[in-house]
C-alpha positions in Angstrom: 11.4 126.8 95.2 14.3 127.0 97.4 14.5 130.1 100.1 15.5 133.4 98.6 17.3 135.4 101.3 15.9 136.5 105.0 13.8 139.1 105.3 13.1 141.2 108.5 11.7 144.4 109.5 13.5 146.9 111.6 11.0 147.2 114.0 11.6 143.2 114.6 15.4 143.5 114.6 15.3 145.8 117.2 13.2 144.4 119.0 14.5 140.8 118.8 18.2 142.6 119.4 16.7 144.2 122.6 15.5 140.3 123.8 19.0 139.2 122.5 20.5 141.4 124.7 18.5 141.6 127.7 18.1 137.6 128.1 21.9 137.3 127.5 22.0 138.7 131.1 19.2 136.7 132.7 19.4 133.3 131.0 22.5 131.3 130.8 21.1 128.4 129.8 19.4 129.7 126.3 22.7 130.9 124.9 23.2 129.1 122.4 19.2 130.1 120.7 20.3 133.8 121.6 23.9 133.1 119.1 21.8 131.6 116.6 19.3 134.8 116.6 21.6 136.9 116.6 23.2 135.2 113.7 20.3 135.0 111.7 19.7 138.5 111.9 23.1 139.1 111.3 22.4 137.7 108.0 19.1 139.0 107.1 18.1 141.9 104.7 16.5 144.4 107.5 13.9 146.6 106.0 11.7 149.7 106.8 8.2 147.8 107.8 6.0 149.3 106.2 8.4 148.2 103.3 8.0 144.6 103.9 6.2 142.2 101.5 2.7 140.2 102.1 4.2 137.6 101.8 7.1 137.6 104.2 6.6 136.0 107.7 7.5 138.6 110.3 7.0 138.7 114.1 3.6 137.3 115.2 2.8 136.4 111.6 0.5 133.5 111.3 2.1 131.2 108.8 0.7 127.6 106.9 3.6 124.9 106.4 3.6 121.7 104.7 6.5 119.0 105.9 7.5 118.0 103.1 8.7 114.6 104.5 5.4 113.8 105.8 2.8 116.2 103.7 1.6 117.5 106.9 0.3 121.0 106.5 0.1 122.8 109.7 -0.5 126.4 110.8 2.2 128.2 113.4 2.4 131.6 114.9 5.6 133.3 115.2 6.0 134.9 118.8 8.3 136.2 121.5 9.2 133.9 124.0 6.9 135.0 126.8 4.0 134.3 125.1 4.9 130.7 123.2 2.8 127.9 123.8 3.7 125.2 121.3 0.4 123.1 122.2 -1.7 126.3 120.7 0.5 126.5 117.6 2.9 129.9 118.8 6.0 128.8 118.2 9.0 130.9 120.0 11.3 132.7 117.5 13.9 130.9 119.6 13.1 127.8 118.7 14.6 126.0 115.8 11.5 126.4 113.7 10.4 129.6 114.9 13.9 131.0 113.7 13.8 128.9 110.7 10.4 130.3 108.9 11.7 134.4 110.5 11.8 136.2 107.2 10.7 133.6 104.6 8.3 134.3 102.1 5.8 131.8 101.0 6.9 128.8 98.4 10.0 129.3 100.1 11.6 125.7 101.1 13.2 125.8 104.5 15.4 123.3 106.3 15.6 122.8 110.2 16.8 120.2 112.4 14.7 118.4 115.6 16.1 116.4 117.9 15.0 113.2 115.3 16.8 115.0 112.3 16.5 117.1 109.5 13.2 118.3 108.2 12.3 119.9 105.7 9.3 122.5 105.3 7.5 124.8 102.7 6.0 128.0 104.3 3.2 127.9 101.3 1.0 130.8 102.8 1.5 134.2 105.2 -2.4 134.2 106.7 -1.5 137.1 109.0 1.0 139.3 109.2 0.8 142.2 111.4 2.7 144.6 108.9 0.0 143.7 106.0 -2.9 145.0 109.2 -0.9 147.8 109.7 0.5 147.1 112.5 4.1 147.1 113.9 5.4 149.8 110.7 7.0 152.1 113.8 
């Protein structure tokens, strides 16, 4: 299945627009993950939270992926970048991956390049999702 459009809440949008804007002023050297953010949510279909599907990988969502090139299956956690650690699988939503699963759903098929190429991915489950707990719906 290919990826339907982005999803993200509005309690993520503004709070990722708040780091966007913030960090702009602080950190010279990540502006070019701020642009592509920004972009991203530019583009994205922002919804009330407590709106948002099951399925749909949202801030701090916990998310299963299978690279499709190797048939790796591995599990990330989408978080802000103060509390990333890619050794422990929390991946920062400025990072190319982090950005690239933001508002998928599961079975979607993602795209997104590393510094050895293209990969592709398929986010095939949402295991957590804060908005399914009910949290993060304010």
């Amino acid at each position: 299945m290919q990826a339907r459009g982005v999803r993200v809440t509005d309690v993520d949008s503004r709070r990722l627009q708040s780091l966007i804007e913030g960090a702009r002023l602080r950190v010279a050297r990540d502006a070019g993950s701020f642009d592509r953010l920004e972009q991203h949510l530019d583009e994205a279909d922002v919804m009330p939270a407590g709106h948002i599907g099951p399925d749909v990988v949202t801030m701090n969502s916990e998310v299963l992926v299978t690279d499709l090139g190797t048939g790796e299956t591995f599990t990330i956690h989408v978080v802000f970048p103060r509390t990333a650690d890619v050794n422990a699988g929390r991946i920062s939503v400025l990072a190319p991956l982090g950005m690239a699963v933001l508002g998928r759903r599961a079975g979607d098929l993602i795209t997104w390049t590393t510094p050895g190429g293209a990969r592709t991915l398929r986010v095939d489950e949402v295991i957590y999702q804060p908005e399914r707990s009910g949290r993060d719906v304010a």
